[in-house]
Structure formats: structure tokens, C-alpha cells
N, C-alpha and C positions, 0 to 999 in steps of 0.2 A: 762529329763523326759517330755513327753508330756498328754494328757490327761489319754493315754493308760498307762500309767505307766511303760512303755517298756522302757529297755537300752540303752544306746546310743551307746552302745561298738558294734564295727566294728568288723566284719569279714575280711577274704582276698578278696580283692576288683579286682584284676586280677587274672588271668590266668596265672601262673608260672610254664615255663619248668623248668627242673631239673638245669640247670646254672642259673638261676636267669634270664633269659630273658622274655620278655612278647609275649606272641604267639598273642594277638589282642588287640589294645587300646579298640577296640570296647566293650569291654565283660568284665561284673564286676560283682561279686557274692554279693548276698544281703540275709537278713533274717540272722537266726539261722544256726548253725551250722547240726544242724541232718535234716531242715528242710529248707535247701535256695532255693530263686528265683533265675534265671540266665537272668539278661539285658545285651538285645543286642541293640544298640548305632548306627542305623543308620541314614539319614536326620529324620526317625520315631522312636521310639523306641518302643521294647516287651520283655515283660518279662517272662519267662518259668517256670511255676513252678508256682503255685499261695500259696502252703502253709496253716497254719492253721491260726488262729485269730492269735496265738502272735507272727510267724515269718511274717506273712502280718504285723502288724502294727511295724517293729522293722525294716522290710524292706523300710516300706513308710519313717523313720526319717532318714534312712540311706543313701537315695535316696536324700529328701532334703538337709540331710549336704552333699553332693556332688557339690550342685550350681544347680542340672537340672532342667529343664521344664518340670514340670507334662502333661503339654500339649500336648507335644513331645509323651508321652504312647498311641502308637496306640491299641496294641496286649496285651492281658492277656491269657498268652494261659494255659490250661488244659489237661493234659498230659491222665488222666483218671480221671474216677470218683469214687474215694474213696476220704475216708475224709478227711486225710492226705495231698490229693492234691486239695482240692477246698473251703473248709471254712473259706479260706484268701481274698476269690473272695470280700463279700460287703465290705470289708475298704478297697482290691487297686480301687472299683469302685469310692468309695467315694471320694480316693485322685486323681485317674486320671479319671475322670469325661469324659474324651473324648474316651477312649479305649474300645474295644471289645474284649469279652470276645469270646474267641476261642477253640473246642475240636471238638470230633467226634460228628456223629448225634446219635449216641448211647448213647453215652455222656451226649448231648446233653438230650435226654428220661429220663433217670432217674434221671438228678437233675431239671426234672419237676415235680419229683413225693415227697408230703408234705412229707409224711413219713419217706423216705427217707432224706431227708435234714435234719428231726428233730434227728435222731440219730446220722447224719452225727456230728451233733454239740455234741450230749453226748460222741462220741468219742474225738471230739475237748478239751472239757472240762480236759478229761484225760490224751491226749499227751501234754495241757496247763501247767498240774499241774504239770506231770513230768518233763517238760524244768524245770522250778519254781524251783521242789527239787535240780534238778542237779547246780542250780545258772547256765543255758545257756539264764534265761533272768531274771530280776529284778520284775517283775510282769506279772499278767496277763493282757490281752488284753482289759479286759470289754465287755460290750456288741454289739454287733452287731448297725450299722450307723441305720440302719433301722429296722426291725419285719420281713423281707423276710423267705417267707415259702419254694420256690423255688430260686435255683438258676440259674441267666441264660445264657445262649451261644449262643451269639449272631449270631456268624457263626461257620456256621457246615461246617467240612473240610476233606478231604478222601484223601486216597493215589495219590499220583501226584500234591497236590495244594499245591503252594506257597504263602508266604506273602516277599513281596519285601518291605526291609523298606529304599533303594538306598543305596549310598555308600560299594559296598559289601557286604552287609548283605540280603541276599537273603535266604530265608528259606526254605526248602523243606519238607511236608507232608507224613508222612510214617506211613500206618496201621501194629500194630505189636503188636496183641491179644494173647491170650496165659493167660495172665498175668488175664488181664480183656477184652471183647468184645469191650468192649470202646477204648484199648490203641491204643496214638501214640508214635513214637519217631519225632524227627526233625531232621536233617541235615545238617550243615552248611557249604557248598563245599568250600568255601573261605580258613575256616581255618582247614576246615578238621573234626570237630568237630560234638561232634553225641551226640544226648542231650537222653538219652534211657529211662527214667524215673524208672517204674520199672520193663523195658523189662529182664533183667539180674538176678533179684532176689534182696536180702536184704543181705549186710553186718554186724552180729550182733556185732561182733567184727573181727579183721583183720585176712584172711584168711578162714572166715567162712560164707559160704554162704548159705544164708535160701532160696531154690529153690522158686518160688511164680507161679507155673503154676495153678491158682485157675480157671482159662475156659478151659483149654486145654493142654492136657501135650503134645502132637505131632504138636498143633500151637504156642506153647511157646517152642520148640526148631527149629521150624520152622523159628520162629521170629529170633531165634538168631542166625540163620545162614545167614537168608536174612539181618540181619546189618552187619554180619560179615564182607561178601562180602563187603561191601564197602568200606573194608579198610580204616577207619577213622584212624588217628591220636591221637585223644582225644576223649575219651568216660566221658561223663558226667551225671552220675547216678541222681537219685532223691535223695539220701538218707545218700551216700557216696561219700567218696573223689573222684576228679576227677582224671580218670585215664589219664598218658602220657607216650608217649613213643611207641617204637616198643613193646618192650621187655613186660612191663607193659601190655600195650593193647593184646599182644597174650596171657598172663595168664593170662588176667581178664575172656575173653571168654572162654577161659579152665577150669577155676574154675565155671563157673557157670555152662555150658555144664556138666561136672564133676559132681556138688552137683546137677545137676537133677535129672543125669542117676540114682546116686549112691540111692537117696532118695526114688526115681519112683520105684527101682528094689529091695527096700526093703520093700515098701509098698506091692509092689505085691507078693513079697513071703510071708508078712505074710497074705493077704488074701487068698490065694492059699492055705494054707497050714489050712487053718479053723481059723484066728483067729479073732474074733467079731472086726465089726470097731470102734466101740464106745471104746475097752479097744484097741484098737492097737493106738485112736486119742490121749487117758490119755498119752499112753508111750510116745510117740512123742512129747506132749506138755512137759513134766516132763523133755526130752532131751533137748529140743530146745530152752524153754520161761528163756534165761537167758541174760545178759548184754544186748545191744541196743535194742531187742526186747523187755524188760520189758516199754520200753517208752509208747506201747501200750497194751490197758487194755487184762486181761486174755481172757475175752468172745472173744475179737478182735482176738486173734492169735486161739485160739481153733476153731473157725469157719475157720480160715484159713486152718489149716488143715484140719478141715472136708471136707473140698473144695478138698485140694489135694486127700486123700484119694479116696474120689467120683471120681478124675477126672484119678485115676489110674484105680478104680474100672471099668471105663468105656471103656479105652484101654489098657488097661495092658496087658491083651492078645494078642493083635494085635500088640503090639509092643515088648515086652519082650519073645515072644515066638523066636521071628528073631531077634531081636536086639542084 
């Protein structure tokens, strides 16, 4: 135990094919289970995924009993800006005091904005306590290193930019919105490896995918066929297990493709067909807010849907008339 009162217990610290071999020394998985970071191990090192308060501070102990140099943390990169993935930013700032914090300039924009960041953390609070219930950590995190009202990004990154941290670890910047205007995925051509955050959707439990096109339902399958194409090897979600394999990776993209279409083209018919969004949002939440998704609070996923719905309301024609 350290100040934070966070566990010491480790997660999978590599990257394992299905034989038991390791696909890269470089790449060790940190944080919580529903919530890890992903470092990558080059002459610099960064870490993908920044997390909330208690899988940041469970990652920083995990990181030191390893032996590394904090120092060595160039990159804190930010995949999007929901709070899920950024309210872990001031404790890795605090522990690696030299790294920059990394996302899109969109990104960027809205964790400038107080208000934002102040909910940002009442959701923290919630996915906190429910680690806590399920015993996936021994306490919470405490408060915050500092009073920060905003959080910041240091460099703003667009499709095409790299962060080269030498030794094979070269990273590559991929806009892939849909999900949120903000999102990236990253790259890793070395090992083949595709870090998609939550370009894919949400895993609530195995086999069941909660579609997440909350900006866009035609640039969130847009997104997923511009990662497809590059034939990764390993798809490495925010949220869920990493995927490997041929076989794996062509049915990861088919299940999410799949729970888009299937979800898109029943929203649309029950708008089409007169039914109020407000009680089409109830039935949908009443289906869907069960196992991993109850980690986040009710208001969090109800608004989620009202997003989807909205964003079917807006192309559902356009697209389910020919689709």
C-alpha cells in the first residue's frame, strides 16, 4: 500500500499469444483490469491509456515494482476525452513529472473547459467505487496531487503524426471519430499492433457488444473499416481483452460492424414507425445497462444512448434506406 491505498496486485504484464509466447518485450499492461494503461518500452517510453484516479495510481506502483525510470515516460497519450480515459492524467503527471500529455486538438478543447473536467471526476468517483465493490482494487485513489480545474494536452496530434520513442517503437497517429470527435487510435507497425481505444464499441460481457457511435454513426463505421484495412495482428481495445490472432481479429470487427448495423437499424425503425425517443431511450437502457456496463453510473450510459439515438435520428435515412 502506498499513500493511495491502491493494491499491489499485478495484472498481465505482457502481451501473450495464444502458445504462450510473447509478441514484444517492449509492451507491458498496467492499471486495472476493466481500466489499463498500455507502455510501450522504447530508448522513451508512453503510455496509452491514461485511465481514472484508481487505475492511474495502481498503475504508477506497478510501474515502479517493475525497477523503471519515471524519467524515461515521455508520452501520456489520450485516446479521447471522456472520463474514463483522462482522470488518471494529474497522478501519471505527478509520477512522471517529465512526460506530455498527448491527444487530439479537439481533445485537447474540451478538457480546457472547468465544467467539464468537474463532472469528468463525479463520474470518476462512480467507476472508483465500483472497482472498490467488485474487490478489482483495495481502495480508492484519494484526492487529486493538485486542485486542477482543467486538464492539459500538452501536444495536439492529427492523423499522420508520430511519436518515435527509437528501438522499434514508432508510433503512428490515426483520427478515428465516430465514437467521440476527439478520438484517436494508434499503430504500432513493429508488432502489428493497433491500440483502438473505443473505436470498436464496449464489451459488457463476452460476445456482447454495446455499439458506442455517440458523434457519428456513418464516421464510426467509417472508422472501423479505415482500421480494418490495416490488417493489424493485435487489436488492443480500451476496455477489453486484447484481441490476437487471425481468426480472433476477423470476428472482433464483425461483431462490432454487426452490433452497429443491428442496433442502428432498430433504432431507426422504431423512430420511423412513431415511437417517442424518450421511451424508445427507457427500453434500451432497461436491455443493455447490465453486467460491465453497470461499472458506469445510470445518468452516464442513458445519455449514451440519447447520443445514439440522436445520431440515428440524424442519418438513419440516409443510410438504412440503401443500406
Amino acid at each position: 500500500m502506498n499513500r493511495s491505498g491502491v493494491s499491489r496486485r499485478r495484472l498481465n504484464k505482457t502481451i501473450m499469444q495464444s502458445d504462450g509466447n510473447r509478441i514484444h518485450d517492449s509492451f507491458t499492461i498496467l492499471g486495472t483490469q476493466h481500466f489499463p494503461s498500455y507502455l510501450i518500452k522504447g530508448d522513451r517510453y508512453a503510455l496509452i491509456e491514461t485511465g481514472i484516479s484508481c487505475s492511474a495510481a495502481l498503475a504508477i506502483q506497478q510501474f515502479h515494482d517493475l525497477g523503471l525510470d519515471p524519467r524515461l515516460v515521455e508520452y501520456l497519450l489520450i485516446m479521447h476525452a471522456h472520463p474514463d480515459h483522462v482522470t488518471g492524467v494529474p497522478f501519471l503527471l505527478e509520477a512522471f513529472p517529465k512526460a506530455k500529455v498527448v491527444g487530439s486538438a479537439a481533445a485537447q478543447k474540451v478538457l480546457s473547459k472547468e465544467k467539464a473536467v468537474r463532472s469528468f471526476y463525479l463520474e470518476d468517483q462512480v467507476l472508483s467505487s465500483a472497482l472498490l465493490a467488485r474487490g478489482e482494487i483495495s481502495a480508492l485513489a484519494g484526492s487529486r496531487p493538485e486542485a486542477e480545474t482543467v486538464i492539459p494536452v500538452h501536444l495536439a496530434v492529427k492523423q499522420g503524426d508520430e511519436l518515435d520513442l527509437g528501438r522499434d517503437c514508432r508510433l503512428k497517429i490515426l483520427e478515428t471519430p465516430g465514437h467521440s470527435p476527439c478520438s484517436i487510435s494508434v499503430f504500432w507497425p513493429t508488432v502489428q499492433a493497433l491500440f483502438i481505444s473505443d473505436a470498436g464499441g464496449f464489451l459488457p460481457s463476452p460476445g456482447r457488444n454495446f455499439p458506442c457511435f455517440f458523434s457519428g454513426f456513418q464516421t464510426y463505421l467509417d472508422s472501423l473499416q479505415r482500421l480494418k484495412q490495416l490488417a493489424p495482428q493485435v487489436i488492443i481495445p480500451a476496455h477489453n481483452p486484447v484481441v490476437l490472432g487471425e481468426q480472433a481479429v476477423a470476428q472482433y470487427w464483425g461483431m462490432a460492424e454487426q452490433a452497429a448495423h443491428k442496433l442502428g437499424r432498430e433504432i431507426w425503425e422504431a423512430l420511423k414507425a412513431g415511437e417517442e425517443s424518450g421511451v424508445l431511450a427507457d427500453k434500451i437502457f432497461q436491455e443493455l445497462y447490465q453486467d460491465d456496463l453497470t461499472l458506469y453510473s445510470e445518468k452516464n450510459i442513458r445519455g449514451c444512448i440519447e447520443a445514439l439515438i440522436n445520431r440515428i435520428a440524424e442519418t438513419g435515412d440516409d443510410f438504412f434506406k440503401t443500406g
